[in-house]
C-alpha positions as CSV (number, residue, x, y, z in Angstrom):
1,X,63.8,26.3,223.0
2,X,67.5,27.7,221.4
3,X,70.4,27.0,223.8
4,X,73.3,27.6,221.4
5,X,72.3,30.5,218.6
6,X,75.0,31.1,216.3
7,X,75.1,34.7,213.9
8,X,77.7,34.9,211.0
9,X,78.6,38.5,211.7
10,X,80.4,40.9,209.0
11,X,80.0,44.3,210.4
12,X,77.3,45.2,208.1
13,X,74.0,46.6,208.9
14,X,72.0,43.4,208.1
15,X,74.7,41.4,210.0
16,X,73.7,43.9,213.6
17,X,70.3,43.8,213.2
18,X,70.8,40.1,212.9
19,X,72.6,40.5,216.5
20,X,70.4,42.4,217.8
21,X,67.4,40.1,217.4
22,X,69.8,36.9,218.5
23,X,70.3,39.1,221.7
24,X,66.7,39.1,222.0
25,X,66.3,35.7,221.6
26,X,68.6,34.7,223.4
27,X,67.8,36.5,226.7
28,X,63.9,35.1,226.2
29,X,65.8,31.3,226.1
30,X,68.3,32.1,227.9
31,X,71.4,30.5,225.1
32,X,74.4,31.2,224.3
33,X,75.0,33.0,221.6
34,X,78.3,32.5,219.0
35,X,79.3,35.4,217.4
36,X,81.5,34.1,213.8
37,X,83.3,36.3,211.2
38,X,84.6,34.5,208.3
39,X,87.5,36.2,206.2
40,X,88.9,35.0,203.0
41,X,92.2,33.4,202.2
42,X,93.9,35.4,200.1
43,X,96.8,33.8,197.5
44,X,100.3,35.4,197.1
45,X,99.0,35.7,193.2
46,X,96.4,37.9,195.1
47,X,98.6,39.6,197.1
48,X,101.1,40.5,194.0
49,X,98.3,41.8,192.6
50,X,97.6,44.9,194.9
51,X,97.6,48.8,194.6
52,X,98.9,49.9,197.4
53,X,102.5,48.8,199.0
54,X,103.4,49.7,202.4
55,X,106.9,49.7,203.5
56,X,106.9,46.8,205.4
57,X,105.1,44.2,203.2
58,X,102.9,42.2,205.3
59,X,100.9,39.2,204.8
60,X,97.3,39.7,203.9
61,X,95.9,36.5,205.5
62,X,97.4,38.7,209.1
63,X,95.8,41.6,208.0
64,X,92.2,39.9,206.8
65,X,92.9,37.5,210.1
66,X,93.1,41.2,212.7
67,X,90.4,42.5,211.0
68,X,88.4,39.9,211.0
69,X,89.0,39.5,215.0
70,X,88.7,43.6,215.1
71,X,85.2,42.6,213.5
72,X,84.2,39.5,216.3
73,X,85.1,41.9,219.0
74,X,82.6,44.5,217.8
75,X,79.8,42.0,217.4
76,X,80.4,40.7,221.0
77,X,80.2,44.1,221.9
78,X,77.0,44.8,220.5
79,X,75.1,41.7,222.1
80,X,76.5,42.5,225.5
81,X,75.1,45.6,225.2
82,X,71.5,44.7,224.2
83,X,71.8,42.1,227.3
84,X,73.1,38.6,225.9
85,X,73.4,36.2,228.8
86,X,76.7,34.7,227.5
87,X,78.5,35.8,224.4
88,X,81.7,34.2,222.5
89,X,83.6,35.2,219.6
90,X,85.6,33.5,217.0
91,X,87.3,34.1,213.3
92,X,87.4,31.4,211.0
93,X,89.2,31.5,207.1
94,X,87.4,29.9,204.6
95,X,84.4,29.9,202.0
96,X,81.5,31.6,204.0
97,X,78.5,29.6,203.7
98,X,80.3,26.0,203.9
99,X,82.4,27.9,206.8
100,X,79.5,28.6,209.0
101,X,78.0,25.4,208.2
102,X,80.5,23.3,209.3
103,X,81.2,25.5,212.2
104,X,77.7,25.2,213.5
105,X,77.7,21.8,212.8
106,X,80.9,21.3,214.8
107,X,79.6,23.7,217.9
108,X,76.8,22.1,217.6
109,X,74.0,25.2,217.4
110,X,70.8,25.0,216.9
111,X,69.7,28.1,215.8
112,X,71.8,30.4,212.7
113,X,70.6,33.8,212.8
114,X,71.7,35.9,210.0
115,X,71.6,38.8,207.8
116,X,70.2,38.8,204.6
117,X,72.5,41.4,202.9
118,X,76.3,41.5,204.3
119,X,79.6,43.1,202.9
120,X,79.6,40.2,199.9
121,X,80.8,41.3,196.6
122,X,79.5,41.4,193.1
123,X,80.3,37.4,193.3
124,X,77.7,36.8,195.9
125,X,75.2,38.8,193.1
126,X,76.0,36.0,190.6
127,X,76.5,33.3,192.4
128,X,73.6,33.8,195.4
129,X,74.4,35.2,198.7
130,X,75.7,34.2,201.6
131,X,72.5,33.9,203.5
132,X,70.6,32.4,201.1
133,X,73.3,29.6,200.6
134,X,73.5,28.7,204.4
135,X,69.9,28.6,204.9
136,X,70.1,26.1,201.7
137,X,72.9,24.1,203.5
138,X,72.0,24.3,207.1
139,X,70.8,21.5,208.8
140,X,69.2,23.5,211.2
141,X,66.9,26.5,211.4
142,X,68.2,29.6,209.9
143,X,66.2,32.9,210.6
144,X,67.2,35.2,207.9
145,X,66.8,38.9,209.1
């Protein structure tokens, strides 16, 4: 049936339950599934614009990058644990919903599992969230969890 699932993951709760029922899914056909965190690029305008200063002022795209692999790392974690056959990781910077778009369109997956309420701000409230924007773009199934 699904050989290649794919599951935006945040670190929210929506975003594990989502991995747990890709695990579960994916041990039933046996696929692979893609675990992808998306982080934001942040402007130095952005960056000029924050509260707190540490003494050696970093970049915030490294920071939002670690995290976001700290993030990945987690979600792998988690499907190994509930018994994924074969589990990979990546981090990608960009707009969320046309990220994982265009990633599953370039990894070529044929199942998006995702969760319907992530770590989105008060933009995602006005402007429609993140799930409900890939499963309007996707050009494959999307199981919203």
């Amino acid at each position: 049936m699904f050989k290649n699932i794919l599951v935006p993951f945040d670190g929210s709760t929506g975003a594990e339950e989502a991995l747990i029922t890709a695990a579960s899914l994916a041990k039933l056909c046996d696929a692979e599934v893609t675990v992808l965190t998306v982080y934001r690029h942040h402007s130095m305008l952005e960056a000029s614009f924050s509260m707190v200063r540490t003494q050696e002022p970093g970049s915030i795209d490294d920071a939002m990058r670690s995290h976001a692999k700290e993030v990945a790392e987690h979600g792998k974690a988690i499907l190994t644990e509930q018994g994924a056959p074969r589990v990979r990781g990546f981090t990608k910077v960009g707009q969320p919903a046309r990220t994982i778009i265009s990633f599953a369109k370039q990894h070529e997956n044929d199942l998006i599992v995702i969760g319907s309420r992530g770590m989105g701000s008060v933009e995602n409230y006005l402007l429609g969230s993140v799930s409900h924007k890939v499963t309007g773009l996707s050009p494959v199934p999307v199981l919203v969890i």
